[in-house]
Backbone as CSV, one residue per row, in Angstrom:
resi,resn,N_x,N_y,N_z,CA_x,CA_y,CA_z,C_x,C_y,C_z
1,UNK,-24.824,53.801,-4.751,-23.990,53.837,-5.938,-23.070,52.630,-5.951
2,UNK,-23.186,52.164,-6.889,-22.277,50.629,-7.051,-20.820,51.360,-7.091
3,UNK,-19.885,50.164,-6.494,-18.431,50.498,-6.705,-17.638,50.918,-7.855
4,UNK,-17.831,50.077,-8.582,-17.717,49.810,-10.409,-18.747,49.477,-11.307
5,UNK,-18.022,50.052,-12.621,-18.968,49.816,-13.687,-18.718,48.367,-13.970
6,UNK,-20.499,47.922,-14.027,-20.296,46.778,-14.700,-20.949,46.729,-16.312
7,UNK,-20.198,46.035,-16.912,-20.734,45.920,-18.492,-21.583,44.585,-18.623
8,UNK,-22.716,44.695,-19.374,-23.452,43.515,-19.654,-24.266,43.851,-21.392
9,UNK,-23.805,42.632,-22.283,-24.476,42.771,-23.436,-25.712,41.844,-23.517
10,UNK,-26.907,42.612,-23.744,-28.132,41.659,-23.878,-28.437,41.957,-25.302
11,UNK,-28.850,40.185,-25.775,-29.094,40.836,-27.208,-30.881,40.642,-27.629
12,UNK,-31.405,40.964,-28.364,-32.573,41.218,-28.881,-32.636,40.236,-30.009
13,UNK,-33.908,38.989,-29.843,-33.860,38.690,-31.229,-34.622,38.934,-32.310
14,UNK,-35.811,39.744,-32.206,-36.430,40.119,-33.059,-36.628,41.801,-32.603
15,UNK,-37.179,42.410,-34.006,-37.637,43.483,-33.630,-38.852,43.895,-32.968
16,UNK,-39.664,42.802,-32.616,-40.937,42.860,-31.877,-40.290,42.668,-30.615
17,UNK,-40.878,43.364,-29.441,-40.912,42.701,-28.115,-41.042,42.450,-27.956
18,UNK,-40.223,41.304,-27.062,-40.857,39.995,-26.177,-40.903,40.320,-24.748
19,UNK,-41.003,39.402,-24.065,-41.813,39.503,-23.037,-39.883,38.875,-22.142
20,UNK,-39.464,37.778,-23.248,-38.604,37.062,-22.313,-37.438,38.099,-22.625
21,UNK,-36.925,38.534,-23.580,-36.200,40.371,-23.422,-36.181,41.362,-22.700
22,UNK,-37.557,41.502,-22.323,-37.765,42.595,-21.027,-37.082,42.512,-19.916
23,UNK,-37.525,40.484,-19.539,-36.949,40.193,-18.475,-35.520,39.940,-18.403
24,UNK,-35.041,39.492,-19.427,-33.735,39.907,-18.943,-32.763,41.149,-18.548
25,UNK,-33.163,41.815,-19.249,-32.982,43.437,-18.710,-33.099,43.507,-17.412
26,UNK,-34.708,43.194,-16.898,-35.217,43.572,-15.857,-34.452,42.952,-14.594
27,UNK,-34.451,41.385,-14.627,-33.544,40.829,-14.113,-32.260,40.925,-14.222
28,UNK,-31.408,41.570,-14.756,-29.964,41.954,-14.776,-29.776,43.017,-13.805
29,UNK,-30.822,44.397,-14.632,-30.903,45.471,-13.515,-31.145,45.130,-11.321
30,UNK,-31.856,43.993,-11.633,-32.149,43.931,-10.085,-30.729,43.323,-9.406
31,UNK,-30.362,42.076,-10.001,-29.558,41.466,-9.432,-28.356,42.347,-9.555
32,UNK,-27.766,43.516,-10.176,-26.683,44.159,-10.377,-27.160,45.589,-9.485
33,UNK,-28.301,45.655,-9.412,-28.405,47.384,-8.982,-29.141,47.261,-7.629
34,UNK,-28.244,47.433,-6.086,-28.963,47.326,-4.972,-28.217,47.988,-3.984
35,UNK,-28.491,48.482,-2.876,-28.080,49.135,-2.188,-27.660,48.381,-0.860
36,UNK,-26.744,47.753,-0.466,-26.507,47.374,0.913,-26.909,48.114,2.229
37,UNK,-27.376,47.709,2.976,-28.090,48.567,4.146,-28.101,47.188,5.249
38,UNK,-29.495,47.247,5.688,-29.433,46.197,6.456,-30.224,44.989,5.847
39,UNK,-28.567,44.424,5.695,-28.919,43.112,4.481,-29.189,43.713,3.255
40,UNK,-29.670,42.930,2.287,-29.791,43.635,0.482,-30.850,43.921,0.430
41,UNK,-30.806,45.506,0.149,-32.245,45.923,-0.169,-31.985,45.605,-1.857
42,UNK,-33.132,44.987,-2.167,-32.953,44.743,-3.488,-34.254,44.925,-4.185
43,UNK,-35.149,45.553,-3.382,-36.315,46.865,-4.071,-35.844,47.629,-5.202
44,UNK,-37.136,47.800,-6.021,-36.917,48.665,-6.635,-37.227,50.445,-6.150
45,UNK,-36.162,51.280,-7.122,-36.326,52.497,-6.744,-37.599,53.337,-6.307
46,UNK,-37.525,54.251,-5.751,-38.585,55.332,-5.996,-38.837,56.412,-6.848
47,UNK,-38.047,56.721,-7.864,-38.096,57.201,-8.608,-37.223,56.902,-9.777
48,UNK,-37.562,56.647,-11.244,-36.004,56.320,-12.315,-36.893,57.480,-13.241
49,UNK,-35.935,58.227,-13.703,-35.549,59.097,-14.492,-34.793,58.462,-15.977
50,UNK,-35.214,58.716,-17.085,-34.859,58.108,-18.101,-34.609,59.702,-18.999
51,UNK,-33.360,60.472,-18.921,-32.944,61.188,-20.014,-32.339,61.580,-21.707
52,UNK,-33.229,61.728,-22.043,-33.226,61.422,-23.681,-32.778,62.678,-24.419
53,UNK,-32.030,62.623,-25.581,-31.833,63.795,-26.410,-30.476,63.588,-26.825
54,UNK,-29.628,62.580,-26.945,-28.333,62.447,-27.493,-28.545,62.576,-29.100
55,UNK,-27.724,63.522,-29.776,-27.946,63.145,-31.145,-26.665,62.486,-32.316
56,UNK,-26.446,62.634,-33.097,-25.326,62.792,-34.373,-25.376,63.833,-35.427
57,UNK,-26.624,64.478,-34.823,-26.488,65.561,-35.834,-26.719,67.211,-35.117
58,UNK,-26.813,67.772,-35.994,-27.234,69.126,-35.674,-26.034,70.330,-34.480
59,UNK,-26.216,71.109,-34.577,-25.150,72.049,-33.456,-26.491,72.537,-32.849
60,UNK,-25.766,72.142,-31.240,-26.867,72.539,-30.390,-26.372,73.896,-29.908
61,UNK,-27.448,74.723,-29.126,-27.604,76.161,-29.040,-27.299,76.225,-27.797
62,UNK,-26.508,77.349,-27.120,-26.198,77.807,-25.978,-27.683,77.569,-25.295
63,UNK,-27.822,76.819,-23.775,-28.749,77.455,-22.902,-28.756,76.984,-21.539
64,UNK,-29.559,76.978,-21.075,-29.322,76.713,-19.544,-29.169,75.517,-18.716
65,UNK,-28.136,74.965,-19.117,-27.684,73.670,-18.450,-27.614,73.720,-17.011
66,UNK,-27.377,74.942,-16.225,-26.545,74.600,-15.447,-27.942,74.853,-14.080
67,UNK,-28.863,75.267,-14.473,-30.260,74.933,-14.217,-31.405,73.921,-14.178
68,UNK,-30.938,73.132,-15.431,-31.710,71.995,-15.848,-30.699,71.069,-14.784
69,UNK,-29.112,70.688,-14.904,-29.174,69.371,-13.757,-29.385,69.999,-12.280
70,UNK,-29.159,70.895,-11.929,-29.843,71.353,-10.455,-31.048,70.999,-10.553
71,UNK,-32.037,71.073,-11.629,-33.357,70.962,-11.039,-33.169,69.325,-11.518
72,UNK,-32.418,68.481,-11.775,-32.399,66.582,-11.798,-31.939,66.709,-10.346
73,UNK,-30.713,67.114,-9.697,-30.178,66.560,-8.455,-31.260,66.945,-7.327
74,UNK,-32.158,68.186,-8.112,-33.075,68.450,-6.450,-34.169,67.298,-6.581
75,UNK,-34.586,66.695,-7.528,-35.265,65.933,-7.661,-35.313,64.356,-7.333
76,UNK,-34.574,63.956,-7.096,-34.005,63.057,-6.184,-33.647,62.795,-4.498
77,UNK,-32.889,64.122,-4.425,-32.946,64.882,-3.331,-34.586,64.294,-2.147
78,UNK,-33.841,63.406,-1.470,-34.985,62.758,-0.379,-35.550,61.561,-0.513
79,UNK,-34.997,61.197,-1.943,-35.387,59.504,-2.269,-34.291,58.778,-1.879
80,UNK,-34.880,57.734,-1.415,-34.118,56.926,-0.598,-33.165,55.831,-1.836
81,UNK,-33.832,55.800,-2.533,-32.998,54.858,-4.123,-33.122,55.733,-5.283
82,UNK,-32.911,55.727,-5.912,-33.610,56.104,-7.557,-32.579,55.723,-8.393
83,UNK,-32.898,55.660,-9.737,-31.882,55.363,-10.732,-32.311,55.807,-12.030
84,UNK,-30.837,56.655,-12.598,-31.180,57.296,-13.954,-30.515,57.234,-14.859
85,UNK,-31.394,57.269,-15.865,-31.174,55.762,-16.923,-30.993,56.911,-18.026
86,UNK,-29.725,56.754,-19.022,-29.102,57.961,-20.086,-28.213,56.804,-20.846
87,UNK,-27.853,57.741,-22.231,-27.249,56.806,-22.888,-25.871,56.403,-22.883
88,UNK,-25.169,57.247,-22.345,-24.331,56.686,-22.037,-23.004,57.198,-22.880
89,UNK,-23.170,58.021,-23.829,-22.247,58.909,-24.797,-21.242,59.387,-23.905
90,UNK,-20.175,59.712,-24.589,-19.229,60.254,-24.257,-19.065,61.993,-24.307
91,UNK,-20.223,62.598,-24.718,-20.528,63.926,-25.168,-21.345,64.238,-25.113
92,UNK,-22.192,65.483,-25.100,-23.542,65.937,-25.582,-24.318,65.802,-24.425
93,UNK,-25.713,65.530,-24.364,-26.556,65.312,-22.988,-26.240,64.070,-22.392
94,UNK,-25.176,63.209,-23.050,-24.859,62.238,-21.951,-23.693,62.424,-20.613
95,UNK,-22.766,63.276,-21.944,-21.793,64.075,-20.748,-22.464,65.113,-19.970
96,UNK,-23.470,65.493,-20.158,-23.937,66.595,-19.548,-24.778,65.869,-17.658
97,UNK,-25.467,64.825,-18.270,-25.829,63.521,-16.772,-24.659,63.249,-16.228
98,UNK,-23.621,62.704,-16.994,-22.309,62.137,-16.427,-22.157,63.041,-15.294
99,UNK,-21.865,64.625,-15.850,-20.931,65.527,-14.819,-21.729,66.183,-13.537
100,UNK,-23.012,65.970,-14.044,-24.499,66.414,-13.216,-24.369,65.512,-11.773
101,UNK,-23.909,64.065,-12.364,-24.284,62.942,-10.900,-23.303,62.385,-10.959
102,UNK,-21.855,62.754,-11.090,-20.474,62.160,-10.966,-19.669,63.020,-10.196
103,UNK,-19.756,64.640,-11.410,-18.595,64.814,-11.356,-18.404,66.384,-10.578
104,UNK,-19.961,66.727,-10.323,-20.575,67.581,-9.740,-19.742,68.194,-8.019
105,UNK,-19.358,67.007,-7.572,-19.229,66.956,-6.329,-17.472,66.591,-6.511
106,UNK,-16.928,67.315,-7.030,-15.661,67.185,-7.309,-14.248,68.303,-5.955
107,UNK,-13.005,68.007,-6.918,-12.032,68.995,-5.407,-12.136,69.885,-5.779
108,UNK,-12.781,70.503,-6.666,-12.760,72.076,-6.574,-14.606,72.440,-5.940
109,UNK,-14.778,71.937,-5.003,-16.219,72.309,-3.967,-15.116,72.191,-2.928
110,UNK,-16.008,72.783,-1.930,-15.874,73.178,-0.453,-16.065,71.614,0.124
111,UNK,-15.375,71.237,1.150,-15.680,69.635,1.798,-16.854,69.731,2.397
112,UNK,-17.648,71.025,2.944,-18.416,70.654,3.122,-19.576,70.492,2.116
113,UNK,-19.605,71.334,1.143,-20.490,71.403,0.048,-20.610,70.290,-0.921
114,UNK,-19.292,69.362,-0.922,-18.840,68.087,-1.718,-20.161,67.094,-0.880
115,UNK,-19.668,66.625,0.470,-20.248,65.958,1.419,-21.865,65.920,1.269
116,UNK,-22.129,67.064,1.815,-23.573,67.591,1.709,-24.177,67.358,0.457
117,UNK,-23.812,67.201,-0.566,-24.472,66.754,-2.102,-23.881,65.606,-2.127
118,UNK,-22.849,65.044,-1.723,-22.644,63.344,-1.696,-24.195,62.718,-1.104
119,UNK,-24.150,63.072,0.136,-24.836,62.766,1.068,-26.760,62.777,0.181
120,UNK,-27.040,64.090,0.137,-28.293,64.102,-1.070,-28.252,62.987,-2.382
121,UNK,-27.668,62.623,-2.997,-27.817,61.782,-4.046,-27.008,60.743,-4.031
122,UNK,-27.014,60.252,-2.612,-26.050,59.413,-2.047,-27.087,57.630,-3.004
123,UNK,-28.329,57.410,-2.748,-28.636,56.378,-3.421,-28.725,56.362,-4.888
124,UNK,-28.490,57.266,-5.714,-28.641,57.133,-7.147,-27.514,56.488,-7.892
125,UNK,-28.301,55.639,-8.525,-27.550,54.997,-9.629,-27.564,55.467,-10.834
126,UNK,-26.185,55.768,-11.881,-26.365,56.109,-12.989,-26.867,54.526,-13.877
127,UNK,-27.023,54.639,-14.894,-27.486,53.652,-15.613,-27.721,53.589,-17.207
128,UNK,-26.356,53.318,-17.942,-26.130,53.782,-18.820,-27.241,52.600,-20.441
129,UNK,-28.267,52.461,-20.803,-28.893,51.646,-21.827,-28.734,52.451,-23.052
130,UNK,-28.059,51.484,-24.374,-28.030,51.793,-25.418,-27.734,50.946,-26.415
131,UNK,-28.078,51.181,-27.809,-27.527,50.460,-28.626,-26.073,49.793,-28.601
132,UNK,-26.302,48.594,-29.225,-25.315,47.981,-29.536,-24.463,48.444,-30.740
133,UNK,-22.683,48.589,-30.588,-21.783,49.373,-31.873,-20.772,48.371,-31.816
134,UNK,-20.329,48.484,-33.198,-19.225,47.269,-33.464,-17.963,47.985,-32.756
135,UNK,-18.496,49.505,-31.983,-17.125,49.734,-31.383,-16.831,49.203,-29.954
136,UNK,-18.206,48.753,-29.237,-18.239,47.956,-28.122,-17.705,46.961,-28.347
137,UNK,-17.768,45.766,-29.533,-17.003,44.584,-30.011,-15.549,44.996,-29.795
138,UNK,-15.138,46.236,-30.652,-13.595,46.537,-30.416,-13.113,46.840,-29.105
139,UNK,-14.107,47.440,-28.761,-13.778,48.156,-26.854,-13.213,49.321,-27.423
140,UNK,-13.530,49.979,-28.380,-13.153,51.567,-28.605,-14.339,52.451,-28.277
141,UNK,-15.393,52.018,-27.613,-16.815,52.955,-27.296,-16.165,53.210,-25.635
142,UNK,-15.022,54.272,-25.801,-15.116,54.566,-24.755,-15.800,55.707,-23.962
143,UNK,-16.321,55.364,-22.429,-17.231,56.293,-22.177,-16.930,56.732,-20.885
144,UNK,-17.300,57.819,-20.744,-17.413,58.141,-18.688,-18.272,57.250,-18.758
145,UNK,-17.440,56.466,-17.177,-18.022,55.487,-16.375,-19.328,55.747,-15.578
146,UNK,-20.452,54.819,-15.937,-21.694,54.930,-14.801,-21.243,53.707,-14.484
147,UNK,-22.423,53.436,-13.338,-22.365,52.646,-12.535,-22.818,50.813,-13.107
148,UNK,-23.404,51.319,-14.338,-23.643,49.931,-15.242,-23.966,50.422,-16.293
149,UNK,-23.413,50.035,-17.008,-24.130,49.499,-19.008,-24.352,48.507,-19.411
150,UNK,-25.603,48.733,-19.905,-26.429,47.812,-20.726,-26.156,47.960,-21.781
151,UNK,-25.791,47.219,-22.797,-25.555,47.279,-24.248,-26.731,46.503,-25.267
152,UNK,-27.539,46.964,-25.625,-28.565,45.559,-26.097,-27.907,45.980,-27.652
153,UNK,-27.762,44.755,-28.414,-27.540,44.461,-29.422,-28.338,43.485,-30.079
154,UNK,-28.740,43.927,-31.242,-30.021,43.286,-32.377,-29.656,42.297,-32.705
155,UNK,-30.230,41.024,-32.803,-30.132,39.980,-33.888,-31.626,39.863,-34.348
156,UNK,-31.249,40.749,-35.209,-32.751,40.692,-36.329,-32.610,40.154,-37.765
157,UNK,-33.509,39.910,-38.228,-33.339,39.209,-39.448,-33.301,40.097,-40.606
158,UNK,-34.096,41.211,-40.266,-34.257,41.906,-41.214,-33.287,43.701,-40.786
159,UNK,-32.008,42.999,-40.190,-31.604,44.012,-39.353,-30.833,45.455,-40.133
160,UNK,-31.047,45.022,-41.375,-30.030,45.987,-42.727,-31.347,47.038,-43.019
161,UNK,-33.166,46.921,-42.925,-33.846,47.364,-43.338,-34.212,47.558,-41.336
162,UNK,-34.172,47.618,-40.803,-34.393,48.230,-39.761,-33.582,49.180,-39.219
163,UNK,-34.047,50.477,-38.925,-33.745,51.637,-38.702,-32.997,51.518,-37.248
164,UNK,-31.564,52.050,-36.803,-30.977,51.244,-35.689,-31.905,52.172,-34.642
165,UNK,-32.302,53.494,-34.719,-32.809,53.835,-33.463,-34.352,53.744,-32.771
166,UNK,-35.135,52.896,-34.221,-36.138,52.239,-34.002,-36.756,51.233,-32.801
167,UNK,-35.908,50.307,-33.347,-35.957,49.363,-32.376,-34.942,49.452,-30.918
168,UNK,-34.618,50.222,-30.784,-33.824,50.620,-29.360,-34.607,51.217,-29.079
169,UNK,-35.253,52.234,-29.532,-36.341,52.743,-29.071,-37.386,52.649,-28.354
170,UNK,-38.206,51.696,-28.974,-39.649,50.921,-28.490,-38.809,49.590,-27.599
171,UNK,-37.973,49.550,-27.456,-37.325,48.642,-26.269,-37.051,49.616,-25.359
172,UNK,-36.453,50.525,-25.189,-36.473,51.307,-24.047,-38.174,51.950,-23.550
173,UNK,-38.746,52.378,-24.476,-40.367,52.828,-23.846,-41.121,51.477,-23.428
174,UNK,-40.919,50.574,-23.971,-41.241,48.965,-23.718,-41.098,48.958,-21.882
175,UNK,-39.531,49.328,-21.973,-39.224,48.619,-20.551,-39.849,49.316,-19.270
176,UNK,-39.206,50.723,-19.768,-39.440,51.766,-18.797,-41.130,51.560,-18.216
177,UNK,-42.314,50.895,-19.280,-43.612,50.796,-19.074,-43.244,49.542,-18.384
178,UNK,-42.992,48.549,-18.351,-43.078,47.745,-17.805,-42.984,48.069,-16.441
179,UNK,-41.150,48.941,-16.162,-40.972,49.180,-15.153,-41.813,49.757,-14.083
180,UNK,-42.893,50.699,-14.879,-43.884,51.553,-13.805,-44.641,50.865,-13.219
181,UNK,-44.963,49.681,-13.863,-46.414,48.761,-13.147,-46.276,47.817,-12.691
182,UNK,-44.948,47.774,-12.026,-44.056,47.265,-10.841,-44.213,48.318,-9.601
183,UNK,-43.813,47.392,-7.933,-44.515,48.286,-7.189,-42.867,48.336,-6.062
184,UNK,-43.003,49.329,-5.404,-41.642,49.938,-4.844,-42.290,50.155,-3.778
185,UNK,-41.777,49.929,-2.546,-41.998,50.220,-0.963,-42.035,51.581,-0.851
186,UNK,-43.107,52.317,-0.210,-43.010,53.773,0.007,-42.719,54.039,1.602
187,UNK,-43.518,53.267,2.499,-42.718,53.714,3.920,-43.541,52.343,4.336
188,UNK,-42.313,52.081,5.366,-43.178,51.015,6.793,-43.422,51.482,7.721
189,UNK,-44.396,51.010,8.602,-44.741,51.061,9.609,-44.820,49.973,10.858
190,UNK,-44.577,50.120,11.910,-44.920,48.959,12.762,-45.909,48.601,13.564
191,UNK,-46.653,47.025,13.492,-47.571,46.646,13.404,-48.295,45.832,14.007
192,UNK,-48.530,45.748,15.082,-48.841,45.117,16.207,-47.924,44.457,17.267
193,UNK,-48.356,43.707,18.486,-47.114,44.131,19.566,-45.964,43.126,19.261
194,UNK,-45.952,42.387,18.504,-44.632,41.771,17.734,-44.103,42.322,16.846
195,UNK,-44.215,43.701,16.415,-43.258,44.654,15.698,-43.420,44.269,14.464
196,UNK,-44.151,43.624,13.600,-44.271,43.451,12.206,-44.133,44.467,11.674
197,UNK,-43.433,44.295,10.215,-43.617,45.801,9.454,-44.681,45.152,8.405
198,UNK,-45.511,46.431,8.543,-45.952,46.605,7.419,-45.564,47.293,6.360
199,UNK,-45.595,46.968,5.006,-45.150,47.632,3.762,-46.099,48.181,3.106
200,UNK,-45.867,50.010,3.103,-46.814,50.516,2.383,-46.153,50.952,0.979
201,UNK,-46.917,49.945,-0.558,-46.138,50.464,-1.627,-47.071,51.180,-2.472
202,UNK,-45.834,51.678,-3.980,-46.735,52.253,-4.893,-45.617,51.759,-6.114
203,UNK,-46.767,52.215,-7.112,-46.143,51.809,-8.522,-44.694,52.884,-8.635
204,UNK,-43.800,52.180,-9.286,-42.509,52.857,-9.762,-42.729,54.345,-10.427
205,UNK,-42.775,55.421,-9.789,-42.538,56.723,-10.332,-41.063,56.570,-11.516
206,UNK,-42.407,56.812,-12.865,-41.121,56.698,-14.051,-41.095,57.778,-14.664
207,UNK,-39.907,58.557,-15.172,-40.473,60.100,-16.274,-39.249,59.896,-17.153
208,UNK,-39.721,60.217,-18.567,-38.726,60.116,-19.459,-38.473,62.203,-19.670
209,UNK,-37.741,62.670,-19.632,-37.066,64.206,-19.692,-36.270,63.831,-21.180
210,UNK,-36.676,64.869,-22.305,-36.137,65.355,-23.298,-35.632,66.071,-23.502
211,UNK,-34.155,66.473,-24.019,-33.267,67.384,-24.025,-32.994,67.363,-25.308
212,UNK,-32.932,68.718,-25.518,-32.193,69.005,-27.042,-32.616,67.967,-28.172
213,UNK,-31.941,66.855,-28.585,-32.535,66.091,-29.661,-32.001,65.864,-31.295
214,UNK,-33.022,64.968,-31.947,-32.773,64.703,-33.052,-33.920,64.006,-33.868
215,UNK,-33.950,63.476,-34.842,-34.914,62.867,-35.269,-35.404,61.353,-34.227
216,UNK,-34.091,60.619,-33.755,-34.583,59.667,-33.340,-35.129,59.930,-31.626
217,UNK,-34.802,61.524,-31.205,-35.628,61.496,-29.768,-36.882,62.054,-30.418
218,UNK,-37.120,62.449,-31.411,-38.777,62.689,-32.024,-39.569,61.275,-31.991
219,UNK,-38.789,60.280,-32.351,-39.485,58.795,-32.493,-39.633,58.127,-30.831
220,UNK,-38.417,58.285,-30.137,-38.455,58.146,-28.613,-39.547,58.637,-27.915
221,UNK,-39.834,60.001,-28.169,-41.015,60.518,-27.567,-42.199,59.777,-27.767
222,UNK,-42.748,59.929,-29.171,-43.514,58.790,-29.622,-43.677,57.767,-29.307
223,UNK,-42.941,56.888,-28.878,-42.773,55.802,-28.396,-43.351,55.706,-27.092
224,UNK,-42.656,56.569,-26.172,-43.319,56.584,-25.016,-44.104,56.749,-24.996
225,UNK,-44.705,58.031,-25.363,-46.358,58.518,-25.321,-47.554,57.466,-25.735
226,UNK,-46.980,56.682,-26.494,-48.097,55.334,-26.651,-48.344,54.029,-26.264
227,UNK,-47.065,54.491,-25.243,-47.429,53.360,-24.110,-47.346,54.045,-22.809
228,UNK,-47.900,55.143,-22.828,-47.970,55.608,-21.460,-47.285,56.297,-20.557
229,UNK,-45.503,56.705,-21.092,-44.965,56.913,-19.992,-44.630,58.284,-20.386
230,UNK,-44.855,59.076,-19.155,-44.888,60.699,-19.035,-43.421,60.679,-19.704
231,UNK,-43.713,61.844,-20.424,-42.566,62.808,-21.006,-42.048,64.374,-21.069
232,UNK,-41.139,64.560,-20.005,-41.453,65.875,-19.747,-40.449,66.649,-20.896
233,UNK,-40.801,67.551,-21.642,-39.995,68.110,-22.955,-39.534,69.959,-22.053
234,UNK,-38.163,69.695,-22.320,-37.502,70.651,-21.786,-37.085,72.233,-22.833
235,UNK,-38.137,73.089,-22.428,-38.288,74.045,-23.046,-36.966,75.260,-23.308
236,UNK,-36.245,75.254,-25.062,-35.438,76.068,-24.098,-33.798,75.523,-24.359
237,UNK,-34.317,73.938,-24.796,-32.840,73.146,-24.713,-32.293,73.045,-26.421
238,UNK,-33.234,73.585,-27.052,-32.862,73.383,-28.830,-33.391,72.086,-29.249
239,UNK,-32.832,72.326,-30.849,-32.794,70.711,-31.328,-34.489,70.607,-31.534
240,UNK,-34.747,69.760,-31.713,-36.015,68.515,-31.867,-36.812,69.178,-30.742
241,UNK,-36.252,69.233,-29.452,-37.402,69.104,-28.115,-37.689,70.243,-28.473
242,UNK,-37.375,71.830,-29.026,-37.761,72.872,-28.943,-39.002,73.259,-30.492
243,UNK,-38.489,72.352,-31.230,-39.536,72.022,-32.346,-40.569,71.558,-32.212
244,UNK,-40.653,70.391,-30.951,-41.718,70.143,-30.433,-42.694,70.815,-29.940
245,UNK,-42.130,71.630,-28.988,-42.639,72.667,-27.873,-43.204,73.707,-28.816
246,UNK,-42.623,74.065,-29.585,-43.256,75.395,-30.261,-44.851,74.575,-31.269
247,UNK,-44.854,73.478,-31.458,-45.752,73.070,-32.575,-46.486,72.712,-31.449
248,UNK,-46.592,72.325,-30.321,-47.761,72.312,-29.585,-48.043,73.631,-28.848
249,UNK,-47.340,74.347,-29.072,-47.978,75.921,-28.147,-48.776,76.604,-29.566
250,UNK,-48.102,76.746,-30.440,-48.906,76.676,-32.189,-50.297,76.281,-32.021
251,UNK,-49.510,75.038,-31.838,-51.505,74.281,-32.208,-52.346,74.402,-31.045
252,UNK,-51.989,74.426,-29.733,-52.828,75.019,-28.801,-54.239,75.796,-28.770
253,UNK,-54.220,77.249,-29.690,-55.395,77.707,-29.771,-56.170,77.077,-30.733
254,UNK,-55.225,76.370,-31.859,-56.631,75.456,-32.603,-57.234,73.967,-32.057
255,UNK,-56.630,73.738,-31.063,-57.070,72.264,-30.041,-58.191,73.147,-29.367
256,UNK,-58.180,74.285,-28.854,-58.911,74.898,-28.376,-60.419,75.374,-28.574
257,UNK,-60.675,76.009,-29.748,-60.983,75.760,-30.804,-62.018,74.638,-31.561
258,UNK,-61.233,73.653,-31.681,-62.027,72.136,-31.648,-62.590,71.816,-30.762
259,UNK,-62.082,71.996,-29.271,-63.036,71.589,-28.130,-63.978,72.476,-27.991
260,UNK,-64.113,73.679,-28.286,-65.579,74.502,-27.987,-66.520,74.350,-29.039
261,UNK,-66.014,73.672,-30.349,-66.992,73.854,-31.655,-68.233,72.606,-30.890
C-alpha cells in the first residue's frame, strides 16, 4: 500500500483508442504502484479486480454488503500484490470499496483482529480511475483517499456529442484487456548449483465485478464482454446488475431451446 495518494491527470485525445493512451496509463500505474521488498518489486500484480456500479441515478435497495466485501478481502487474501481498481466516488459502491480496504481494519476491531486483516491485504492497492470533472479543475471532487487517482480527461473534438460515460468506458475495458495479456511472476524456484531463479509466470488474472448500477455500468459490461474481460454480475445488489441477471436467467430456457433445435 503506497503511503499517499497520488493524483495524476491523463488526458485522451480522441475518442478512439490509441495505443500511445494505454501506455501512458500503463506506465504511470507501474512507475507509481510497487511494493518495496527486496529492492523494487515493480511486477505486476496477481490479481486486479476492477469494481463497477457507481451511478447518478436511481435509489438502490437494501442488501448484502456486508458479505459481498468479505467475499473481495477473502479474495485477495494470499496474493502477494493485487490492485483494485473503483471509481473513486465519494458514496455509493465507491464508498462501499473505500471502507471494505481502508477502513475495515479500524479502532473499533480487536488489535489483534485489526493486525491479522492488516497483515491479509497487506499488498493491495486501492486504485481509484475515472472521468475527468470540472470539479477536479476546482479541487472540489473531494474523495476518500486511495492510494492513487487517475483522472483521464477527454480532449475530443466532438466532445459535446459524445456521451461522457462512453468513452471512459471502452478506455477502461481497453486497458484492463490490455492489462491481462501482460505476464506477472507466479512463483520462483532455484536453479542449478549457482542458485539462479527461475521465474515461473502467467498472464495478469483480471475480473471486472458489477454492483448495483445504471445505464452506463449496462454499457461497461458491454464493453468488457467484447473484448474479453470476465465479468462477474453480482446477484442480489439491485439497479442495472439485477436487470441483467434476471434477463439472462429469463432467456436461459430459450438459449436452451435453440441449442437442441
Amino acid at each position: 500500500m503506497l503511503p499517499t495518494t497520488r493524483y495524476k491527470e491523463i488526458q485522451v485525445t480522441q475518442s478512439k483508442i490509441r495505443k500511445d493512451d494505454l501506455s501512458e496509463i500503463y506506465s504511470t500505474l507501474r512507475r507509481s504502484v510497487y511494493v518495496a521488498a527486496k529492492g523494487h518489486d515493480n511486477s505486476l500484480p496477481g490479481l486486479v479486480l476492477a469494481v463497477i456500479g457507481d451511478s447518478e441515478s436511481y435509489v438502490p435497495k437494501p442488501w448484502n454488503t456486508t458479505a459481498f466485501t468479505s467475499g473481495l478481502l477473502q479474495s485477495i487474501q494470499g496474493v502477494k500484490k493485487s490492485w483494485v481498481v473503483y471509481r473513486g466516488n465519494k458514496d455509493g459502491v465507491s464508498a462501499l470499496i473505500h471502507n471494505a480496504f481502508r477502513e475495515t481494519a479500524d479502532t473499533n476491531m480487536a488489535t489483534t483482529q485489526r493486525n491479522a486483516l492488516n497483515a491479509k491485504i497487506k499488498g493491495n492497492t486501492l486504485i481509484a480511475i475515472r472521468p475527468w470533472t470540472k470539479m477536479d479543475q476546482e479541487g472540489n471532487n473531494k474523495v476518500k483517499e486511495p492510494d492513487l487517482i487517475l483522472s483521464i480527461r477527454p480532449v475530443l473534438k466532438d466532445v459535446q456529442k459524445e456521451r461522457k460515460y462512453r468513452w471512459f468506458n471502452r478506455y477502461l475495458s481497453h486497458f484492463l484487456k490490455t492489462l491481462s495479456e501482460e505476464y506477472t511472476p507466479l512463483l520462483s524456484k532455484e536453479k542449478g548449483q549457482e542458485g539462479e531463479l527461475a521465474l515461473i509466470n502467467m498472464r495478469v488474472p483480471v475480473l471486472m465485478i458489477a454492483v448495483e448500477g445504471d445505464i452506463s455500468t449496462i454499457h461497461q459490461i458491454k464493453s468488457a464482454l467484447r473484448r474479453n474481460v470476465p465479468v462477474l454480475l453480482t446477484k442480489g445488489s439491485g439497479k442495472a446488475v439485477d436487470v441483467i441477471v434476471d434477463y439472462l436467467e429469463e432467456s436461459r430456457p430459450l438459449l436452451v431451446s435453440v441449442l437442441l433445435a
